[in-house]
C-alpha positions as CSV (number, residue, x, y, z in Angstrom):
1,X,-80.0,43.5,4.3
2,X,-82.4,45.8,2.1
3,X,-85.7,45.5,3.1
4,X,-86.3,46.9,-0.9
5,X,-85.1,43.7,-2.4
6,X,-88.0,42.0,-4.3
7,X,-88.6,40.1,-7.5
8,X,-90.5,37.5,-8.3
9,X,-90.3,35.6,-11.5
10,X,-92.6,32.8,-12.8
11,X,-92.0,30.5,-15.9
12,X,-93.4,27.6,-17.6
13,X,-92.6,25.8,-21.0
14,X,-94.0,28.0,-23.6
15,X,-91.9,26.4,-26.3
16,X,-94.3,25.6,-29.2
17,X,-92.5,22.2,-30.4
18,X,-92.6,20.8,-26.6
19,X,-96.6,21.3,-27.0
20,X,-96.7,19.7,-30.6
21,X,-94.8,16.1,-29.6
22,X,-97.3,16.3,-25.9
23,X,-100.5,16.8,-28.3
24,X,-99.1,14.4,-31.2
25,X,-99.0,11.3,-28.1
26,X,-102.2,12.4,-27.1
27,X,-104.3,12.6,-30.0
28,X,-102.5,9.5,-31.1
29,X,-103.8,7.8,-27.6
30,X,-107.0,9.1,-28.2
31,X,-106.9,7.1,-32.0
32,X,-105.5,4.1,-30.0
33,X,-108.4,3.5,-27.6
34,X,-111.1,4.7,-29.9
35,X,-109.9,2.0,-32.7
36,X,-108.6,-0.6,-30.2
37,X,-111.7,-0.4,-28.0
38,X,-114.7,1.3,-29.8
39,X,-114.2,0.0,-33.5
40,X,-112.8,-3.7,-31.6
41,X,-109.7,-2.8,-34.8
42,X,-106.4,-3.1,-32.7
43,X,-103.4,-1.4,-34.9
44,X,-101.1,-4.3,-36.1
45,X,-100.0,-7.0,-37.1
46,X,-99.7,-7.8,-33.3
47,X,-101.9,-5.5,-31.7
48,X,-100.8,-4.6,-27.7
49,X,-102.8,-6.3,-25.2
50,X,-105.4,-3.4,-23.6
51,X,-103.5,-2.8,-20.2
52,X,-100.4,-2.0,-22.8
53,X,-102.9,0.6,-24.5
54,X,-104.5,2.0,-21.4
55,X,-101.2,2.1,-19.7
56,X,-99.9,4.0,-22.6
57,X,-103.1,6.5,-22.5
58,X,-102.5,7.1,-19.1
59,X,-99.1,7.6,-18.9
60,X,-99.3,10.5,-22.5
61,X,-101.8,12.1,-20.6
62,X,-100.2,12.7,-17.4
63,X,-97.3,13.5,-19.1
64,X,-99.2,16.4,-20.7
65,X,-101.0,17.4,-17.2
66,X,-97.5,17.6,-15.6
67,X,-96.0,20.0,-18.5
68,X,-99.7,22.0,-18.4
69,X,-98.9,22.3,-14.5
70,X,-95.6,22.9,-14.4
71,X,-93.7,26.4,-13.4
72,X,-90.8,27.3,-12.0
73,X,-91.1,30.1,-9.9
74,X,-88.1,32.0,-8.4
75,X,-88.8,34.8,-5.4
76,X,-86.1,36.9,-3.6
77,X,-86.6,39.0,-0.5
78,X,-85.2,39.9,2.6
79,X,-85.3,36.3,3.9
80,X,-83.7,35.0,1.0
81,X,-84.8,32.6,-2.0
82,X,-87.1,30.4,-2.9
83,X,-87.2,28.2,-6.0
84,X,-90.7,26.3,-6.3
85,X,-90.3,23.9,-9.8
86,X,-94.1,22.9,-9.0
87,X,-95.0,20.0,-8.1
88,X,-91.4,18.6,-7.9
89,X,-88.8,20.8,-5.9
90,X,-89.9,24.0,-2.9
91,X,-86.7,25.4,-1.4
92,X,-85.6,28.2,0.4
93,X,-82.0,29.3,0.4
94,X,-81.6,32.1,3.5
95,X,-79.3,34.7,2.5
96,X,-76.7,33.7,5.3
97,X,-76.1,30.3,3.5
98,X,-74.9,31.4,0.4
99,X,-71.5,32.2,0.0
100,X,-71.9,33.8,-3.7
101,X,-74.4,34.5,-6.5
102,X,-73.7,35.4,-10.1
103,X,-75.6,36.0,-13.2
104,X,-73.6,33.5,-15.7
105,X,-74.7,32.0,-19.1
106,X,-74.6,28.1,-18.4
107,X,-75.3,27.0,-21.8
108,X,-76.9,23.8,-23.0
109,X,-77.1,21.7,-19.7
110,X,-78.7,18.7,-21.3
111,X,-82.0,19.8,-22.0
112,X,-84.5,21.9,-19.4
113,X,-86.1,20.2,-16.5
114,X,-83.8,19.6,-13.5
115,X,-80.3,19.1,-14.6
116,X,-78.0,16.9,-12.0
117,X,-74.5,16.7,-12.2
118,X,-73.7,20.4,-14.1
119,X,-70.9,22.3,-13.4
120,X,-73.1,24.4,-11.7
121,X,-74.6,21.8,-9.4
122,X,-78.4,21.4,-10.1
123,X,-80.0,23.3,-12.4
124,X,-83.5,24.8,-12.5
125,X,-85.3,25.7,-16.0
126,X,-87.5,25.8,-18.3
127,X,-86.0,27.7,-21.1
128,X,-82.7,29.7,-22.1
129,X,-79.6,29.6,-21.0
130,X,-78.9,32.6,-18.3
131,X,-79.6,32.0,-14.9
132,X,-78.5,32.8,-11.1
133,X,-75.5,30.6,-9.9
134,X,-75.3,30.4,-6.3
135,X,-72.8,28.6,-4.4
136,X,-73.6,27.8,-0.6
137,X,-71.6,28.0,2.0
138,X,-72.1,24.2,2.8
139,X,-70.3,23.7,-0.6
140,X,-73.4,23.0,-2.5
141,X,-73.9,24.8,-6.0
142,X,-77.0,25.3,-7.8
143,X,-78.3,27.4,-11.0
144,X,-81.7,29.2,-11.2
145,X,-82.8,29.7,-14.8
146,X,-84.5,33.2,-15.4
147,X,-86.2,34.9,-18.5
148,X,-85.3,38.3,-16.3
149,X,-81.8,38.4,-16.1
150,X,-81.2,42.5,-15.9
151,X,-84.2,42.7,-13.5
152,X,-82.3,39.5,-11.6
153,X,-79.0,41.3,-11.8
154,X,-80.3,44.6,-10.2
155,X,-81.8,42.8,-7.4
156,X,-78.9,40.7,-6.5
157,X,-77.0,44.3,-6.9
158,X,-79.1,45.3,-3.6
159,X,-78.3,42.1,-1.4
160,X,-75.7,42.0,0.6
161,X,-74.0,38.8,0.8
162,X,-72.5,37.8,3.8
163,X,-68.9,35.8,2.8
């Protein structure tokens, strides 16, 4: 293996329509508790009880703190690599488990997040549609998305693969 072999890539959803439908719930959350619990003017005909409102407060706003603290981050070195989707998925993938890695386009998987069930196994992004395919030598398959692909492509042109 080359000890030279280092990236390190770090992404998060940047795209501006995903912020405008997070900050429309909010702000419309914000208008829901001031007029359902300040003003005592619930909005309706048949206003929602106030564990419906603060459930729905609570529930916009963590959405929005879990897209704010969301990344995916993708290192490869010597050892191998690591995917960290913060906070829901921390692997590492030793080179001497994977059978193959390609650069490939994988399209529209169904939206960004993590994707189950692709023809590429279980996919990892936040954006875009190129990413590292990696198939394991336990049969498992798996995408990394990256916003780096020619960088990617030039460090996986270092690794050597054992088959």
């Amino acid at each position: 293996m080359n000890t030279a072999i280092n990236f390190k890539e770090r992404q998060r959803f940047t795209q501006w329509w995903i912020w405008v439908i997070l900050i429309g719930f909010d702000v419309f959350a914000v208008y829901l508790l001031y007029s359902h619990f300040v003003i005592d003017k619930p909005i309706g005909d048949h206003p929602l009880p106030s564990w419906s409102v603060l459930l729905y407060v609570v529930f916009t706003f963590a959405l929005f703190t879990l897209f704010v603290t969301m990344q995916l981050e993708t290192t490869i070195n010597r050892s191998g690599i690591y995917i960290n989707f913060f906070p829901l998925v921390s692997k590492h993938i030793p080179w001497e488990s994977i059978a193959s890695a390609e650069m490939v386009n994988y399209g529209f998987v169904g939206g960004w997040g993590i994707r189950l069930g692709t023809k590429y196994g279980t996919v990892y992004n936040v954006k875009g549609n190129l990413g590292l395919a990696l198939r394991l030598k336990n049969g498992k398959k798996l995408c990394i998305g990256t916003q780096k692909s020619e960088e990617l492509k030039r460090v996986l042109g270092k690794a050597t693969i054992n088959k």
